[in-house]
KOLVEXLUM-97677 format. One record per residue (C-alpha): residue number from 1; x negated, y, z. Coordinates in Angstrom, 1 decimal. Each point is the difference from the previous one (the first is absolute). Layout:
! KOLVEXLUM-97677
  num      c1      c2      c3
  NUM       X       Y       Z
...
END
This chain:
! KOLVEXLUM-97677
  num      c1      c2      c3
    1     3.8    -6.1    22.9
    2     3.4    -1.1     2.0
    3     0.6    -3.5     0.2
    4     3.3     0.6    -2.6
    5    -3.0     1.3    -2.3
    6    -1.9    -3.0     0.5
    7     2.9    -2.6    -0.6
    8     0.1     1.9    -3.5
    9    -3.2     0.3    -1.1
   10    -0.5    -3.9     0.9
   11     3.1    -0.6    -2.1
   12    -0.7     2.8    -2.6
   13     3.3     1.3     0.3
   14     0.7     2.9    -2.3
   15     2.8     1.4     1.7
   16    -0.5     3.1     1.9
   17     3.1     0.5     1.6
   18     0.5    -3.1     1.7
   19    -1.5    -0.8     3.9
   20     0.3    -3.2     2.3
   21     3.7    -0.3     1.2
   22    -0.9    -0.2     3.8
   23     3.7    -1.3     0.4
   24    -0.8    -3.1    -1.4
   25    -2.9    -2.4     0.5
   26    -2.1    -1.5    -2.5
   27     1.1    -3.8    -0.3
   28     0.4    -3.3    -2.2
   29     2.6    -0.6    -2.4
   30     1.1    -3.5    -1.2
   31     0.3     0.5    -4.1
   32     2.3    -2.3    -2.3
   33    -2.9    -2.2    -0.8
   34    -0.2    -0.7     3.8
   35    -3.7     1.9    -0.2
   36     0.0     2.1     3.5
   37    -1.7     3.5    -0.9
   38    -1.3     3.2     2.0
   39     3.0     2.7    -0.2
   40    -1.5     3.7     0.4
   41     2.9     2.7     0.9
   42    -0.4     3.6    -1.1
   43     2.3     2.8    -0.2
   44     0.2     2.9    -2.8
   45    -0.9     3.2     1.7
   46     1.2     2.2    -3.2
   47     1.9     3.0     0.9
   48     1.4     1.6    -2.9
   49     0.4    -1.9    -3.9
   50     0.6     1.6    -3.3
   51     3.1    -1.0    -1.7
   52    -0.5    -1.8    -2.9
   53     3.6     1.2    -1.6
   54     0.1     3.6     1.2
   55    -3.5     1.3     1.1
   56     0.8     1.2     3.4
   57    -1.7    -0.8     2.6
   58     1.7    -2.6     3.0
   59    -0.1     0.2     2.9
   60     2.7    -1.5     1.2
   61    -0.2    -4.1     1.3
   62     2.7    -2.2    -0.9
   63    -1.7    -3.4     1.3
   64    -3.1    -2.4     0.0
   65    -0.4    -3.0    -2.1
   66    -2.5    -2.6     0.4
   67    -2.0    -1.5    -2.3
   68    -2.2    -3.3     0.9
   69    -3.5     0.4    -2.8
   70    -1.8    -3.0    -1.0
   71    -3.8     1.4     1.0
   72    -3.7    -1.3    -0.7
   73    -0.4    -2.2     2.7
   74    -2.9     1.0     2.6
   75    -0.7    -3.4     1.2
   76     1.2    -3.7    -0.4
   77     3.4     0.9     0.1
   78     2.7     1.9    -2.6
   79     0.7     3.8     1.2
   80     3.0     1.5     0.3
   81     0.4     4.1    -0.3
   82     3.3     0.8     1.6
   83     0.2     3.4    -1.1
   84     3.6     1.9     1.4
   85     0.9     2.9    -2.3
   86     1.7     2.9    -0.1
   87     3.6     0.9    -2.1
   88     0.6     3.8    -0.4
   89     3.3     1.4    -1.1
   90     0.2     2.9    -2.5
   91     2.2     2.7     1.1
   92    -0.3     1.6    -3.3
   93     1.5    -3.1    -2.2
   94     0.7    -2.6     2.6
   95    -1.9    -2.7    -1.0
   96    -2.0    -2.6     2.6
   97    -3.7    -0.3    -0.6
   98    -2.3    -2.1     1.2
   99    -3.2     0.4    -0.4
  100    -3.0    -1.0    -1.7
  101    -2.8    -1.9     1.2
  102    -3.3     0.0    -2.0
  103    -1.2    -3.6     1.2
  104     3.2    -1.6    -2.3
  105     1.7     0.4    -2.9
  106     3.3     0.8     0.0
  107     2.7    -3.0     1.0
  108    -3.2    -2.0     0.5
  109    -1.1    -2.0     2.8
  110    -3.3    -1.0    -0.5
  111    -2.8     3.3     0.2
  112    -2.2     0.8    -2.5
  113    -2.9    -1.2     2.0
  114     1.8    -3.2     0.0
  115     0.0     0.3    -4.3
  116    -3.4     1.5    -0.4
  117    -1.7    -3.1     1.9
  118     2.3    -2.1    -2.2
  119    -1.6     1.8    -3.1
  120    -3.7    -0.7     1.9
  121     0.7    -3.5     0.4
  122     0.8    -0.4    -3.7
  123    -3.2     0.9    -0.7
  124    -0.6    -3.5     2.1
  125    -0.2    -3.5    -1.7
  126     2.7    -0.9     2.3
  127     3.2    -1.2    -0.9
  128     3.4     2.1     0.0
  129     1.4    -1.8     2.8
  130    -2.6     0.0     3.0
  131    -0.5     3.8    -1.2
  132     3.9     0.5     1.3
  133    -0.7    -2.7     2.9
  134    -3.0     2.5     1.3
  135     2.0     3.2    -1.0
  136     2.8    -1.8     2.0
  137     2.7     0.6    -3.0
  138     1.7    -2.1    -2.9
  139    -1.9    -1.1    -2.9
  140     2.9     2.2    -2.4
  141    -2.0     2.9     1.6
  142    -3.1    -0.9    -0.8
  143     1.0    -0.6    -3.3
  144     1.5     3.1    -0.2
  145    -2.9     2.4     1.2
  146    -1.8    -2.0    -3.3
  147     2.6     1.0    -2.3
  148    -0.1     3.7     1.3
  149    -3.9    -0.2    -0.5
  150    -1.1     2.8    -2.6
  151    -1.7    -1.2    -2.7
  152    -4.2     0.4     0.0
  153    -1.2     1.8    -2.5
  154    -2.4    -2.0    -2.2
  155    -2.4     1.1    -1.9
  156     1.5     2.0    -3.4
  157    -3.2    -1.1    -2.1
  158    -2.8    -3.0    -1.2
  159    -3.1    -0.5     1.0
  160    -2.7    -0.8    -2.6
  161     0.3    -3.9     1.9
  162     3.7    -2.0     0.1
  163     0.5    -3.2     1.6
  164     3.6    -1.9    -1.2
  165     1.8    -3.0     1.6
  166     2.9    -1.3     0.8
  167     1.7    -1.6     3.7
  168     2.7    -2.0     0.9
  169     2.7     2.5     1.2
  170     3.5    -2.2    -0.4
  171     2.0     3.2     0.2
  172     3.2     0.8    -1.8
  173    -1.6     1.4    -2.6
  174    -2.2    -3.0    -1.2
  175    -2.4    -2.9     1.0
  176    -3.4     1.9     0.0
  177    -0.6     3.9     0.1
  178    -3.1     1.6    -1.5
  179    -2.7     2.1     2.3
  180    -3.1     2.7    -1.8
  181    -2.5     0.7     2.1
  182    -3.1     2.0    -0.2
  183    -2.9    -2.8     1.2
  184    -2.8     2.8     0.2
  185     2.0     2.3     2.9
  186     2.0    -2.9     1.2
  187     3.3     1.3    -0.3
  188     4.1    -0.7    -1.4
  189     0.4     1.6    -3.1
  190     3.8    -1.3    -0.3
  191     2.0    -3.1     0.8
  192     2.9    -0.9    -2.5
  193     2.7    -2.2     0.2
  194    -0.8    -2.1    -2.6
  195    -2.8    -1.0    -2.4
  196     1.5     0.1    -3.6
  197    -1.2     1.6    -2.7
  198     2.4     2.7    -0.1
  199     0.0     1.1     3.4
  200    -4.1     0.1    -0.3
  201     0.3     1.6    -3.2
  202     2.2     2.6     1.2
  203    -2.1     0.5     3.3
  204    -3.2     0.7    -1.9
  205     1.7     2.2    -2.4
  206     0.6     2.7     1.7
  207    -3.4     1.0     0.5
  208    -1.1     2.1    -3.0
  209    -2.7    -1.0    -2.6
  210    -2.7     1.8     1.8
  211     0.5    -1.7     3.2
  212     0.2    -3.1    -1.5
  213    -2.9     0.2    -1.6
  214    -2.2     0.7     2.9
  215    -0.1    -3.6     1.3
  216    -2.8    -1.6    -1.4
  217     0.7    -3.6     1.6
  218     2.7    -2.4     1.3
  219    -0.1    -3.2     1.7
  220     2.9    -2.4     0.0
  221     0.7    -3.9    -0.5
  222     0.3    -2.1    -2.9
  223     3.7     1.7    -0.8
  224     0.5     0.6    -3.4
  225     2.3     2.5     0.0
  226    -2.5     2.4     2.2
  227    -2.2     0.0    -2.8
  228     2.7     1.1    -2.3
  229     0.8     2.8     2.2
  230    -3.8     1.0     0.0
  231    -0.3    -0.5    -3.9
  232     3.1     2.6    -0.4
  233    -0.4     2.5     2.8
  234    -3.7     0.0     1.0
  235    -2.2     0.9    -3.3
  236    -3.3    -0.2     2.2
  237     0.5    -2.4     2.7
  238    -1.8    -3.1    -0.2
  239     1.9    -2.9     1.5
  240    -1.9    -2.4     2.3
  241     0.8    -2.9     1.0
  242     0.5    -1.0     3.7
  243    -3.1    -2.4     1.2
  244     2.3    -2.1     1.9
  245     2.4    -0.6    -2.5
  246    -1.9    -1.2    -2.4
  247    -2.3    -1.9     2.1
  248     3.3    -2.0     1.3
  249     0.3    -1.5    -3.5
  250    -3.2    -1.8     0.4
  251     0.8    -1.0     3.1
  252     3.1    -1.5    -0.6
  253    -1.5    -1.5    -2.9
  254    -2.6    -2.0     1.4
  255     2.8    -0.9     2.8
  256     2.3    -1.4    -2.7
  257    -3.1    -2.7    -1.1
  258    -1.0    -0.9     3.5
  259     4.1    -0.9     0.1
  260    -0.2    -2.0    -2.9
  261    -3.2    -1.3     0.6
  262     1.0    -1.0     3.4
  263     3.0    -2.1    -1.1
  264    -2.2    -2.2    -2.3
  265    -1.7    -1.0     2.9
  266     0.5    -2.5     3.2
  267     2.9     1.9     2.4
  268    -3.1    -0.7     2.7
  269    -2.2     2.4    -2.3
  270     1.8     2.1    -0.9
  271     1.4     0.6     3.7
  272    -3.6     1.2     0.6
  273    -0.3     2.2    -2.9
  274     3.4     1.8     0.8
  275    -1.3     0.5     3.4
  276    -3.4     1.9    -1.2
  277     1.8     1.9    -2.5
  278    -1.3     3.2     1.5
  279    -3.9    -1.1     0.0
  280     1.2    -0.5    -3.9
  281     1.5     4.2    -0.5
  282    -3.1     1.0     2.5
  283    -2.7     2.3    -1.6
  284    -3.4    -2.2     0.0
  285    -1.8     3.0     2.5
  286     2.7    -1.0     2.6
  287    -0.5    -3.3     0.3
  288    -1.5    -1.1     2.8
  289    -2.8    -2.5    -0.3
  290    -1.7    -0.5     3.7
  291     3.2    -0.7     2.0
  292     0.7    -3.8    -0.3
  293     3.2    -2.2     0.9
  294     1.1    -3.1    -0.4
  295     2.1    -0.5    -3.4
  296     2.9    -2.8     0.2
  297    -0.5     0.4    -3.9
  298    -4.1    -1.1    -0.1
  299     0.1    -1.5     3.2
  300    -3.4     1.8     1.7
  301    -1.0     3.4     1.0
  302     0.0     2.0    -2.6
  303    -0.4     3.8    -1.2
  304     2.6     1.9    -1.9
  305    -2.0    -0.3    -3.3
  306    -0.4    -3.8     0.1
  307     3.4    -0.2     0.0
  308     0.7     2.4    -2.9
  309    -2.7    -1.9    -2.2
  310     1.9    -3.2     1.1
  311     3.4     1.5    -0.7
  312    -1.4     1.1    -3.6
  313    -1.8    -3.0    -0.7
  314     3.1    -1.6     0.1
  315     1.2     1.6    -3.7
  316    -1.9     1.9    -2.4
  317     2.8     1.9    -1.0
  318     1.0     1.7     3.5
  319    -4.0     0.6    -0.1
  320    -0.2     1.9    -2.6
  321     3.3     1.8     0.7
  322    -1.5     0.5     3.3
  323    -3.2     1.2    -1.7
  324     2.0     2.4    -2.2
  325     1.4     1.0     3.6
  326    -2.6     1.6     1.4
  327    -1.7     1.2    -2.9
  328     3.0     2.3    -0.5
  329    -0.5     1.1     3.9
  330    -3.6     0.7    -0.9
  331     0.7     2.1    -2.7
  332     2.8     2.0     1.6
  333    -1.9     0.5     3.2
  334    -3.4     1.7    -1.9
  335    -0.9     3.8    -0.2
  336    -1.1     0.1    -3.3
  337     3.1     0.9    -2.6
  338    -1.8    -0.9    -2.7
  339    -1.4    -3.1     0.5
  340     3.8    -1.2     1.6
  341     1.5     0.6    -3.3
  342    -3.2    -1.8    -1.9
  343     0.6    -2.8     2.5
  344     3.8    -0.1    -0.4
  345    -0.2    -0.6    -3.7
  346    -2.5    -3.1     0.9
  347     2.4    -0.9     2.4
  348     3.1     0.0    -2.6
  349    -2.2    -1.8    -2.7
  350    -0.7    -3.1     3.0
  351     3.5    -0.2     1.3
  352     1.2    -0.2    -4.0
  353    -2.6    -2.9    -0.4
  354     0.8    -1.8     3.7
  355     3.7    -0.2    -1.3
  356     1.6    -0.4     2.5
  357     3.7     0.3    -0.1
  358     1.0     2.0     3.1
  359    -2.5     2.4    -1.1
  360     1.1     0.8    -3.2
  361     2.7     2.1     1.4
  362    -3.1     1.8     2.0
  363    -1.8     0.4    -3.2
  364     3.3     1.7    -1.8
  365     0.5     2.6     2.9
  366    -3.7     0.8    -0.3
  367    -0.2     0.8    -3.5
  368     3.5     2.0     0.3
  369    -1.3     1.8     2.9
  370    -3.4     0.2    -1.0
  371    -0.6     3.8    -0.5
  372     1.8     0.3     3.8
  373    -1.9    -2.4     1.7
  374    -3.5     1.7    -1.4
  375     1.2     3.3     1.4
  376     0.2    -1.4     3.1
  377    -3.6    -0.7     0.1
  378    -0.3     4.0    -0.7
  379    -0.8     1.7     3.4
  380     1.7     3.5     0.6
  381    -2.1     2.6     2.3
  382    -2.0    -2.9     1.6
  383     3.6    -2.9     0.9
  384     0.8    -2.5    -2.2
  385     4.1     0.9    -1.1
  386     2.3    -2.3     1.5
  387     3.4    -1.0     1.5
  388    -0.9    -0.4     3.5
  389     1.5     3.4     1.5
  390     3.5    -0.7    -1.5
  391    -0.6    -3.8     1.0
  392    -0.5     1.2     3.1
  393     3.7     2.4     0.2
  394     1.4    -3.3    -1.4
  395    -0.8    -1.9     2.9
  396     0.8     2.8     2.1
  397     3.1     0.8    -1.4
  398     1.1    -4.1     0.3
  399    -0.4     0.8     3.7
  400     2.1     2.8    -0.1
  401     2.9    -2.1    -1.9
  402    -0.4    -2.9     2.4
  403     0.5     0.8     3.6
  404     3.4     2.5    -1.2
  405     0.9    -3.4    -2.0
  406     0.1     1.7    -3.4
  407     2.0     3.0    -0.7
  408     3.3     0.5    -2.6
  409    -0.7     3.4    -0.6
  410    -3.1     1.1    -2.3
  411    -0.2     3.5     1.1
  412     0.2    -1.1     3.7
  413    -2.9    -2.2    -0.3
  414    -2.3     2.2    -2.4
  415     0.9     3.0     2.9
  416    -1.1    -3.1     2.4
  417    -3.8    -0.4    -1.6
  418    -0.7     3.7    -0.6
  419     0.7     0.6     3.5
  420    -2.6    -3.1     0.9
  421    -2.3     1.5    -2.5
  422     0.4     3.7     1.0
END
């Protein structure tokens, strides 16, 4: 393989008819951003061209013109392919062509290697602008290789599993945007622009009856007008509710009355109290009782359950709200659907006779979830059904938004995440 061959292949240059220009030696180039690049200088070797107007074949050379690429870079610094091309003149109908080159579009000068590692990078959690810092071109380009992105395919039907929720997408087309997924293969069903009923409604509608009623279950959060959606278009779904979701509720409830606890007491107290508020939301099997430490609040060594019995000890109300606490984890944490709805209903008849105002809101979204929460006790080929893949896209998906500081444009940033997910 000649060395012209070799220069070529390392640069995976399509172009056939182009060699080294041995006139000319390869050298650095100071661009506008005051970045010095690697310039490459080769020569078009074509002899004839077709005219494009008339058909005949050209021989004839008017002149060269030269044509400075932007290229993949093949080390630390940006690349520069100075291609010098040919013009032919057309006997025929005297036109002046010049001609093509494979490796760039048309009145372009940046290659298509250049916007095919562009369209790689996407694929990148990075954001827009050190994509065009490392591609060594404006951020407008970048941004303009997204928009020229075809749109992936997505799947065209429903599994017999949904997952719905909803992110934070601050486009121009609303404040949240709404995201299906299928938890069991892990994968986007569709992303759209906003959450509202209508736009759901309409999604979901275009699948026939018969596809619809495949899906046996879907998960989502305590969002009243999914289940409306489910009641009307999904005959044999069962809705379940999402574990976290309604687990949060207790939580925050039994946060509210350490609050209010905490300000009936001594600020001295309750300083202490505010600062073990985690040992309070921790399960009892994670507490650690052999490590001991010195307690500013007891004033001795002491093990993390000496000071939760202290810390309860303190109010009978934050210990039964605490005791209502982790019963709810121990119920919601079995493997045994049956005895976690028996337990559930024990659990709702004690926090009715506790009363204990921040949990009757807690008690309300039970009953009105009720039938939810027990299907999410119900285990589906062996997993327990929850939200955690499309959690999971969520968070992923806030990375995505963050480091390109949000996007204007919906369709730019759901092309964005399928590319990240695909």
């Amino acid at each position: 393989m000649s060395i012209n061959n070799n220069i070529k292949f390392l640069l995976d240059l399509e172009e056939e008819n182009i060699v080294e220009n041995n006139f000319l030696r390869n050298d650095y180039v100071v661009l506008k951003n005051g970045v010095t690049a690697k310039r490459i200088h080769f020569i078009s070797s074509t002899k004839f061209y077709v005219c494009p107007f008339c058909g005949q074949i050209i021989y004839k050379l008017h002149d060269y013109r030269t044509v400075d690429l932007k290229y993949n870079s093949c080390g630390p610094q940006p690349l520069i392919v100075s291609i010098k091309k040919k013009r032919f003149e057309c006997e025929d109908c005297n036109k002046t062509i010049t001609e093509d080159l494979k490796c760039v579009k048309k009145h372009c000068f940046i290659s298509n290697k250049v916007y095919q590692s562009i369209t790689f990078s996407l694929k990148k959690i990075d954001s827009l602008t050190d994509i065009a810092n490392n591609h060594n071109v404006s951020t407008s380009t970048v941004y303009r290789s997204l928009q020229k992105v075809d749109n992936i395919n997505l799947p065209n039907t429903l599994p017999s599993v949904l997952s719905f929720d909803e992110f934070k997408a601050n486009t121009s087309e609303g404040k949240y945007a709404f995201l299906v997924v299928d938890p069991i293969n892990k994968s986007i069903l569709e992303i759209l622009s906003d959450r509202k009923f209508s736009s759901v409604y309409k999604y979901f509608s275009r699948f026939n009856r018969k596809v619809r009623n495949r899906v046996k279950y879907i998960i989502s959060d305590l969002w009243e007008p999914y289940r409306q959606i489910i009641l009307k278009l999904f005959p044999n779904a069962t809705l379940v509710a999402d574990k976290f979701h309604y687990q949060r509720v207790v939580n925050v409830a039994l946060n509210s009355v350490r609050k209010r606890i905490s300000n009936s007491l001594d600020n001295k107290t309750a300083y202490q109290i505010k600062r073990n508020w985690r040992l309070l939301n921790k399960n009892f099997d994670d507490i650690n009782d052999k490590r001991r430490y010195f307690s500013h609040l007891l004033k001795r060594p002491v093990t993390d359950y000496e000071v939760l019995n202290y810390i309860l000890s303190l109010n009978s109300e934050l210990a039964n709200a605490h005791s209502l606490y982790q019963d709810f984890l121990y119920i919601i944490n079995l493997d045994n659907s049956e005895k976690q709805i028996q337990l559930l209903d024990k659990w709702l008849e004690l926090a009715i006779k506790y009363n204990i105002s921040e949990f009757d809101s807690v008690i309300k979204t039970i009953k009105k979830w009720y039938k939810p929460i027990c299907s999410s006790f119900i285990k589906y080929e062996g997993r327990t059904l929850s939200n955690g893949f499309i959690e999971g896209c969520n968070n992923k998906i806030k990375v995505i938004k963050r480091v390109s500081f949000g996007y204007r444009s919906f369709i730019n940033f759901r092309k964005r995440i399928l590319l990240v997910f695909y």
